[in-house]
C-alpha positions as CSV (number, residue, x, y, z in Angstrom):
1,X,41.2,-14.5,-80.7
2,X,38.5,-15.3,-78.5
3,X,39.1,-15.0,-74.8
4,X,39.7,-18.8,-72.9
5,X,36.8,-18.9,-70.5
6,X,38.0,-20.2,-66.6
7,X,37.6,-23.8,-65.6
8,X,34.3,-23.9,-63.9
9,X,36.5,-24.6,-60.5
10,X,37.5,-21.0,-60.5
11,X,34.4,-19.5,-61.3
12,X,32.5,-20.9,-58.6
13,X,34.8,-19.5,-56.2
14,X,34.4,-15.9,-57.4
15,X,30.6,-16.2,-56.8
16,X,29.6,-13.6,-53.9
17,X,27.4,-15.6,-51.0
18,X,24.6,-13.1,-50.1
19,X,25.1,-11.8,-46.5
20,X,22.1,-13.2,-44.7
21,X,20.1,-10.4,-43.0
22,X,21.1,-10.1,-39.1
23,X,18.8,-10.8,-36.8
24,X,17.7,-7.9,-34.4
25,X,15.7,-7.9,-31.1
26,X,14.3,-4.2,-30.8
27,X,14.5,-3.9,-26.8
28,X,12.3,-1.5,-25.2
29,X,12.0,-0.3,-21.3
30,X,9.9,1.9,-19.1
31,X,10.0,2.4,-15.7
32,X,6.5,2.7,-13.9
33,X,7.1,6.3,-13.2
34,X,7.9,6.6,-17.3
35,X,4.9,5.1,-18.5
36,X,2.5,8.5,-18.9
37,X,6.3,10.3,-20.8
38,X,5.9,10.4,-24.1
39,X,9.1,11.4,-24.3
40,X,10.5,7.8,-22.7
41,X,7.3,5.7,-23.7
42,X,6.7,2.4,-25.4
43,X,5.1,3.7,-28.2
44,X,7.6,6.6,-28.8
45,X,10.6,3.9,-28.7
46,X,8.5,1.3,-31.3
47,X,8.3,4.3,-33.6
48,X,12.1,5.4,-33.7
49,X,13.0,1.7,-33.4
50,X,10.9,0.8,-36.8
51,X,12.0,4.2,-38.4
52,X,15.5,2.7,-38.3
53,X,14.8,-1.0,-39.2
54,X,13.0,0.5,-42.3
55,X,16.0,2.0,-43.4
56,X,18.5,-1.1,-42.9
57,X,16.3,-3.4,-43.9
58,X,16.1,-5.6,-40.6
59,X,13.1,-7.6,-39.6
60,X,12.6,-6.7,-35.5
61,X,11.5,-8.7,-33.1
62,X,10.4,-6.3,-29.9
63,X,11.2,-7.9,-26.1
64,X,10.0,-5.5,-23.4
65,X,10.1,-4.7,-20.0
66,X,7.4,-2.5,-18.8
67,X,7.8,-1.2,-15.0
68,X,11.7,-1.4,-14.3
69,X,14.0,0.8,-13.8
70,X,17.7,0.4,-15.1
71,X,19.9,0.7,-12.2
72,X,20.8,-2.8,-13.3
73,X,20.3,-5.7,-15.9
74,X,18.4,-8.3,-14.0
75,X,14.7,-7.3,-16.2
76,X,12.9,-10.5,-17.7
77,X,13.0,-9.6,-20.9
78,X,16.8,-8.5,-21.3
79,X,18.0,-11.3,-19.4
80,X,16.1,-13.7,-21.9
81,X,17.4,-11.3,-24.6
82,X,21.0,-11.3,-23.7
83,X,20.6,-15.2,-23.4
84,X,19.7,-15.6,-26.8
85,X,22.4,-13.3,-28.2
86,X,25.1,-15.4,-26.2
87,X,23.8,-18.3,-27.6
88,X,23.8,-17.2,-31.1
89,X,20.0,-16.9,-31.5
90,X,20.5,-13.6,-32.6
91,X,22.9,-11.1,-33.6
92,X,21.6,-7.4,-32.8
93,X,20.2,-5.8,-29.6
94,X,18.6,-2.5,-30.6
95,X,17.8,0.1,-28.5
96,X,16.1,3.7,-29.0
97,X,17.9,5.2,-26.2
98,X,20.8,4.2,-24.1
99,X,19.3,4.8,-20.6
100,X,16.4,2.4,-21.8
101,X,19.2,-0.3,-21.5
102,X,21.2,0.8,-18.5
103,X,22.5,3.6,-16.2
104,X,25.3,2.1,-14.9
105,X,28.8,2.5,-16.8
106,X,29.9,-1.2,-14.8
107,X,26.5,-2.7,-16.0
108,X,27.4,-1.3,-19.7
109,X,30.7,-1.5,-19.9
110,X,30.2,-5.4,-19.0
111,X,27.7,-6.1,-21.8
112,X,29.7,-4.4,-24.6
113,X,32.8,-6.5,-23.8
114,X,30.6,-9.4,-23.7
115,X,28.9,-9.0,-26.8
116,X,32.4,-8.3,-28.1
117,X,33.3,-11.4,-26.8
118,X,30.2,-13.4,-28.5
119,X,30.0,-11.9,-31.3
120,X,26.9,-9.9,-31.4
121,X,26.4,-6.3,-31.8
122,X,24.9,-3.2,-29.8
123,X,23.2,-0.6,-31.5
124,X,21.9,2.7,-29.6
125,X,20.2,5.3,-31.4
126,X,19.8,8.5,-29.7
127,X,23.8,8.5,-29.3
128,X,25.2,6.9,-32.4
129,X,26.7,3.9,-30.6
130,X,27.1,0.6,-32.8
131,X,29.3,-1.6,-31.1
132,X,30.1,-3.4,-34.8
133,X,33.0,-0.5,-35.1
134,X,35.8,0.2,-33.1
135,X,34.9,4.1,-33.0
136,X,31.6,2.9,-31.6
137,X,32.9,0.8,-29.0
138,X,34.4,3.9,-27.8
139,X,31.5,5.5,-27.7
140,X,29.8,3.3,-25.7
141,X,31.8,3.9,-23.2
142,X,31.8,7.4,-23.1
143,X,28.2,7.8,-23.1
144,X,27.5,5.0,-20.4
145,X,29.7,7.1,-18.4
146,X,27.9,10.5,-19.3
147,X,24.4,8.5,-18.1
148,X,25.5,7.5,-14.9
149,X,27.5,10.9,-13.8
150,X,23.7,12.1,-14.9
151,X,22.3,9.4,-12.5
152,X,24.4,9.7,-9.4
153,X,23.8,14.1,-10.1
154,X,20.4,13.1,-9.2
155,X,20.7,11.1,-6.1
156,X,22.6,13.5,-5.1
157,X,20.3,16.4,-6.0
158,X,17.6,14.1,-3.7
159,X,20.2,13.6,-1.0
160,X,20.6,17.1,-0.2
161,X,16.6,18.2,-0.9
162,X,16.0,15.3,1.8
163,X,18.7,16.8,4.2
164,X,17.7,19.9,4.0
165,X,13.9,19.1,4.7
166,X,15.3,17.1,7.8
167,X,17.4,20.3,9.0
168,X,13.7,22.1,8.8
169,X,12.5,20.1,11.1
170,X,10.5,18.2,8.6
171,X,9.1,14.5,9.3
172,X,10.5,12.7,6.7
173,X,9.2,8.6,5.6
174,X,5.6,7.7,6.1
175,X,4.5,7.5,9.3
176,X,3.9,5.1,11.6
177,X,0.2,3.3,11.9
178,X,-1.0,1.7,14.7
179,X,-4.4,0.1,15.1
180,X,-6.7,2.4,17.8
181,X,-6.9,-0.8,20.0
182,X,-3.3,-1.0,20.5
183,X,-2.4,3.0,21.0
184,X,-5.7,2.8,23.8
185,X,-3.3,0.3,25.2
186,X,-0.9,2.1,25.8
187,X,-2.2,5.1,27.3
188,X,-4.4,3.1,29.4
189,X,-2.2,0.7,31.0
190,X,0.5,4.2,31.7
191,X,-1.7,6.3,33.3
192,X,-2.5,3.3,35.4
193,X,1.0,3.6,36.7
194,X,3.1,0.9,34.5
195,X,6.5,1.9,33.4
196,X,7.1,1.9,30.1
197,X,9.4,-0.9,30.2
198,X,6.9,-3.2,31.5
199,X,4.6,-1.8,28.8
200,X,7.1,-2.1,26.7
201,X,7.9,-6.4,27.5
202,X,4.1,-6.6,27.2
203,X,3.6,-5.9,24.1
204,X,6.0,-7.9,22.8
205,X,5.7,-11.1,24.9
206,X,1.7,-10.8,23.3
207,X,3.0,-10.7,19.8
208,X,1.8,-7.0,18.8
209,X,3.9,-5.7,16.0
210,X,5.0,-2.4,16.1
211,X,4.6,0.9,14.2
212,X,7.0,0.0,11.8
213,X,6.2,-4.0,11.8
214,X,9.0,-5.0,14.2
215,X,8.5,-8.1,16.5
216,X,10.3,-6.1,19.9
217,X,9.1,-3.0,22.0
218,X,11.3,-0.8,23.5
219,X,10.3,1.7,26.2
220,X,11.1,4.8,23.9
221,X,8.6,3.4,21.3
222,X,5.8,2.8,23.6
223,X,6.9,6.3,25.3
224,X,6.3,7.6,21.9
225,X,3.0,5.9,21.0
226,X,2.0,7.8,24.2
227,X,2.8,10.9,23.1
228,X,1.5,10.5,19.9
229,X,-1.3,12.9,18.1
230,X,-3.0,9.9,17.7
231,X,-3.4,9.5,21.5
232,X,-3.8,12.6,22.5
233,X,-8.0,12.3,22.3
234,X,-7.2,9.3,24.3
235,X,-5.3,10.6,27.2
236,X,-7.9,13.5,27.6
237,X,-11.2,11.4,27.6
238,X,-9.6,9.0,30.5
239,X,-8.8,12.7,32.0
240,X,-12.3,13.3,32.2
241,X,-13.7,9.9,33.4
242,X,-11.1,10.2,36.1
């Protein structure tokens, strides 16, 4: 006996749709101190970015921010990324390595649980994170937190470097520049017996910024002008015309 075939109704329900290929924006970042790493560069991420898209089949579409840093997400091309991922444009952000997305566990923590919430995924290579499973969700976390601990080590690292410079006794910032016109100024109107106050209010009243830009004098920092290195061939050329 021949088997009864099912009515067609039932047999077009049992067909398997094809799962439609997602669609993947290959993010890449360098900071302008990055750019000569080969380590962090653009062309190193394109290269491990492509390597995986061969082997899952995606098509990528690269956004890029060259010359930011990621202590947060407001970069051109992420923002426009993340926009078109919340709108459905696209359904992947893939990254080579973590800290080319963000530093901050707040920052990272926010976008997971928003592409959670939207319905797009994150994938980061270097650290195995694909936020389309719940172990990688997890795992997201943890190594958002990891990069920032690494982050705020190094702040701290500079902190104490700088402190310890300043205990030397070493200047520390750039320093001050003031045209010649304005330090001759100075030294000429004190040794003509001005105060520095009065110095000082006449500088400002005539509009002459100061070292550092600002529109108001203070006796201490025309005191210091005087002083200065800069002045100092000043003071002793009027000593010897007096």
């Amino acid at each position: 006996m021949s088997p009864v075939s099912p009515p067609e109704s039932l047999r077009a329900t049992s067909r398997v749709t094809p799962q439609a290929a997602p669609r993947v924006l290959a993010y890449l970042r360098v900071s302008t101190a990055e750019q000569a790493d080969s380590g962090a560069g653009l062309d190193a991420q394109r290269a491990a970015l492509q390597a995986e898209a061969d082997r899952r089949g995606w098509a990528l579409e690269y956004v890029e921010d060259a010359g930011y840093s990621a202590k947060d997400l407001n970069r051109p091309a992420l923002t426009g990324a993340l926009a078109r991922l919340n709108a459905r444009g696209a359904d992947v952000l893939l990254v080579a390595k973590l800290d080319r997305l963000s530093r901050s566990v707040h920052d990272f923590s926010g976008l997971v649980k928003e592409a959670t919430r939207r319905g797009w995924s994150v994938v980061c290579l270097d650290v195995g994170v694909d936020t389309s499973t719940p172990n990688g969700k997890f795992m997201a976390t943890i190594t958002a937190g990891i990069a920032e601990l690494e982050r705020e080590l190094i702040g701290q690292r500079t902190r104490d470097a700088l402190a310890a410079r300043k205990a030397a006794g070493v200047r520390l910032g750039r320093p001050p520049v003031l045209p010649l016109q304005v330090v001759r100024r100075i030294v000429e109107e004190r040794d003509a017996g001005r105060s520095w106050q009065t110095i000082a209010d006449s500088l400002t009243a005539d509009g002459v910024p100061t070292a550092r830009g600002g529109p108001t004098w203070t006796f201490s920092s025309a005191r210091a002008v005087y002083r200065s290195q800069a002045a100092a061939p000043l003071r002793k050329q009027l000593e010897i015309n007096a």
